[in-house]
C-alpha positions in Angstrom: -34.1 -93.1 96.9 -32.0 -95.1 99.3 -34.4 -96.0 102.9 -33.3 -98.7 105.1 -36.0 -99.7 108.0 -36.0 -101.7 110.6 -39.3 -103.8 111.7 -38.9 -102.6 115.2 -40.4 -99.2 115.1 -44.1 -99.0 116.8 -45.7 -97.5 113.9 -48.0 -99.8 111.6 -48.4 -99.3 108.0 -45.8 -98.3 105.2 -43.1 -97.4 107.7 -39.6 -94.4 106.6 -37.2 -94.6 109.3 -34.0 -95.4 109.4 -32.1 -98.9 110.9 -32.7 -98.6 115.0 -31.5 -100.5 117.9 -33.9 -102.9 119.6 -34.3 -103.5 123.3 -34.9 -107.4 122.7 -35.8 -108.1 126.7 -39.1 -106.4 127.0 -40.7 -106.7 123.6 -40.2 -110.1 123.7 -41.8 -110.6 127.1 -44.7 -108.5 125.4 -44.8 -110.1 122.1 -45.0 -113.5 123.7 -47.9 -112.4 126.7 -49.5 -111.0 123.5 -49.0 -115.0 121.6 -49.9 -116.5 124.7 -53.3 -114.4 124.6 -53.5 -115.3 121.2 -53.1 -118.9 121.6 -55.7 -119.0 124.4 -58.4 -117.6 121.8 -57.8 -118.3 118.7 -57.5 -122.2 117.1 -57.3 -121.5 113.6 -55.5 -118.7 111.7 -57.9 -115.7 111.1 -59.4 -115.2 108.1 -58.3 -111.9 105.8 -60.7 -110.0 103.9 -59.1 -109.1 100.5 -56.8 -106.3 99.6 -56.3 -104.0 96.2 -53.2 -105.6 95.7 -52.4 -104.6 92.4 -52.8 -100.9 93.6 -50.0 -102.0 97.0 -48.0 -103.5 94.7 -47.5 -100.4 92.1 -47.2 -97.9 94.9 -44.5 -100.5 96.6 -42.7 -100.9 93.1 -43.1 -97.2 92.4 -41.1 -95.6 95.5 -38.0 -98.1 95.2 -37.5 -96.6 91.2 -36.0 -100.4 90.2 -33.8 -100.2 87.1 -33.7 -102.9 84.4 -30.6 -104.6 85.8 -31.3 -104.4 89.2 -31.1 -107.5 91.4 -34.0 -108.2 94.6 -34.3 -110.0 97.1 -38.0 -110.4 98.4 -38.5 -111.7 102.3 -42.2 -112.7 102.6 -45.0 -115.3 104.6 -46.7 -117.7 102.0 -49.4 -117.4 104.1 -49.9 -113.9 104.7 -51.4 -112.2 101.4 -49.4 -114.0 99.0 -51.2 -112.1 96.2 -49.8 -109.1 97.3 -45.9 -111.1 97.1 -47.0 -112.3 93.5 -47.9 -108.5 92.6 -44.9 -107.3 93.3 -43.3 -109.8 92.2 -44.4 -109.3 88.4 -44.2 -105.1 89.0 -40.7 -106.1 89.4 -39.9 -108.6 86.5 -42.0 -105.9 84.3 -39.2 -103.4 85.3 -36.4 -105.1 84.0 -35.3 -106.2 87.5 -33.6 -109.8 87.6 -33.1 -112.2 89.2 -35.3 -112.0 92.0 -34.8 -114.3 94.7 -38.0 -115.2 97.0 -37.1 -116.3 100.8 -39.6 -116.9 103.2 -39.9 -116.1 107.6 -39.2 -119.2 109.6 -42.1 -121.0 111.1 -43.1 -118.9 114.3 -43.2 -122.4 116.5 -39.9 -122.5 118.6 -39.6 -124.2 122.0 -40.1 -120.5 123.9 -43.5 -120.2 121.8 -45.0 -123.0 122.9 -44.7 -122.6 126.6 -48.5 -122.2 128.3 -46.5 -119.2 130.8 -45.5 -116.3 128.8 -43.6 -115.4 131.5 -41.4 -119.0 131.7 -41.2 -118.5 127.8 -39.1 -115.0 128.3 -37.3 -117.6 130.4 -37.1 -120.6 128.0 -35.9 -117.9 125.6 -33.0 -116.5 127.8 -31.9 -119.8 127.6 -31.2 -120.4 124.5 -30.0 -117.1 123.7 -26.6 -118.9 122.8 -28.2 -120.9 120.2 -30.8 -118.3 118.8 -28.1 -116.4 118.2 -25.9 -119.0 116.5 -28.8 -119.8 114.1 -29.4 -116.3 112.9 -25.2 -115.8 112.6 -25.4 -119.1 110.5 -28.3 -117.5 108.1 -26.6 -113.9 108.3 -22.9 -115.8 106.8 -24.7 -117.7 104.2 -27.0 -114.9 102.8 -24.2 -112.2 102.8 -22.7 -112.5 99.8 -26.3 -112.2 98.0 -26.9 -109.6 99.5 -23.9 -107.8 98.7 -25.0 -108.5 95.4 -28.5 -107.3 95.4 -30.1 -104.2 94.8 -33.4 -103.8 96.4 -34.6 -105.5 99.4 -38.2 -106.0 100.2 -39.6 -106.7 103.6 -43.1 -108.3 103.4 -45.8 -108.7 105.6 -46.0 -111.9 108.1 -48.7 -113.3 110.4 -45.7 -113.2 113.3 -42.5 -111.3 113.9 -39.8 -113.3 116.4 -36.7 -111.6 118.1 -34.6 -112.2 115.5 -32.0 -109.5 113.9 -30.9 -111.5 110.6 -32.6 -109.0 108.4 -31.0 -105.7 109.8 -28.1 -107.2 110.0 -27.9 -108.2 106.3 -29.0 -104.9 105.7 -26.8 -102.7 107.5 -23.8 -104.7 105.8 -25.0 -104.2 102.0 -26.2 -101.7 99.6 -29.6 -102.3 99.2 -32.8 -100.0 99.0 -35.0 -101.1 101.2 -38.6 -100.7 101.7 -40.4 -102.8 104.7 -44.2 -102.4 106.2 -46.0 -103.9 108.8 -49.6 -104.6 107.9 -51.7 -106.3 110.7 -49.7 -107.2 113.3 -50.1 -110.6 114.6 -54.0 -110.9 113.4 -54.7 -114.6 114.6 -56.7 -114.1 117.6 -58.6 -110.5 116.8 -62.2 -110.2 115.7 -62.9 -110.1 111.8 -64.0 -106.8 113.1 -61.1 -105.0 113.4 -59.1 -107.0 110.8 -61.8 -105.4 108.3 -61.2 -101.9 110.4 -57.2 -102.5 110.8 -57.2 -103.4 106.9 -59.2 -100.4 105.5 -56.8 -98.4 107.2 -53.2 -100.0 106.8 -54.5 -99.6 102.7 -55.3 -96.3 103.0 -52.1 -95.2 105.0 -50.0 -97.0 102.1 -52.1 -95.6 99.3 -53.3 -92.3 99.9 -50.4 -90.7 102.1 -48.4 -88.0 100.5 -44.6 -89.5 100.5 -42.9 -86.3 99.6 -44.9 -84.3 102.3 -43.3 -87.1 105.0 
């Protein structure tokens, strides 16, 4: 099985769909009104109830079929459900896949996030388009070749996305099988309400939905 995905789609949960263009202007405007709100309400991260990750991890593990051989490459936020990383991590070496190489989401705080107007950030971020662009073509060159190399690709959860193509594009240009889901979207700022609600879902979707059927 051979699915590339892109985190740009508007669905939630364990997410099939094939590598799609992204209209950058307005979700970033929205994204960043959303941050903004965020920001406003929110002073500490929120906390997140617990997961059956050892479940997530061999349904994950399970769909991508990994060889003993294979090579990975694991994208993830060391603060967003680590356990979940470290499952899958292990469901992995268990398989026979090595090496796997762990990299991590750049810190969320950039110049644009940090403006008090969501509004002037959409403006703060048009300028420096140049050099957002030049940092991710930087990442993209020196990541390539691995890449190339690599096997599976795995797209973890984060507490924040940012308009940034790096992944896609190292994607699109390799081989890799690639599985990538959102889980709660940006959940610094929402009530441990509907974490708990959003949570019970997202698990469900992942576990319970019938793959072959979709």
């Amino acid at each position: 099985m051979a699915v590339k995905l892109s985190r740009r789609d508007a669905l939630l949960g364990l997410t099939f769909c094939g590598l799609a263009t992204w209209n950058s202007s307005a979700v970033v405007e929205a994204a960043l009104a959303r941050n903004y709100q965020q920001r406003k309400s929110a002073s500490a991260p929120a906390e997140l109830p617990s997961i059956d990750s050892t479940r997530l991890a061999q349904r994950v593990v399970a769909l991508l079929q990994p060889l003993a051989g294979e090579r990975a490459i694991l994208v993830h936020d060391p603060t967003y459900y680590p356990e979940l990383t470290e499952a899958i991590y292990w469901d992995l070496s268990r398989a026979g896949v090595h090496p796997i190489i762990p990299l991590t989401f750049e810190p969320p705080e950039t110049s644009a996030a940090r403006v008090a107007n969501p509004l002037e950030a959409v403006q703060v971020l048009s300028a420096n388009e140049a050099k957002s662009k030049e940092r991710e073509k930087e990442v993209v060159s020196m990541l390539q070749s691995l890449f190339e190399k690599a096997n599976i690709f795995l797209w973890l959860p984060a507490r924040h996305t940012w308009p940034d193509l790096r992944w896609e594009r190292l994607v699109a240009a390799s081989h890799v099988r690639s599985i990538h889901f959102h889980w709660i979207a940006a959940p610094d700022g929402r009530s441990p309400e509907e974490i708990r609600t959003l949570n019970r879902m997202y698990e469900d979707a992942v576990l319970d939905t019938d793959y072959a059927m979709l």
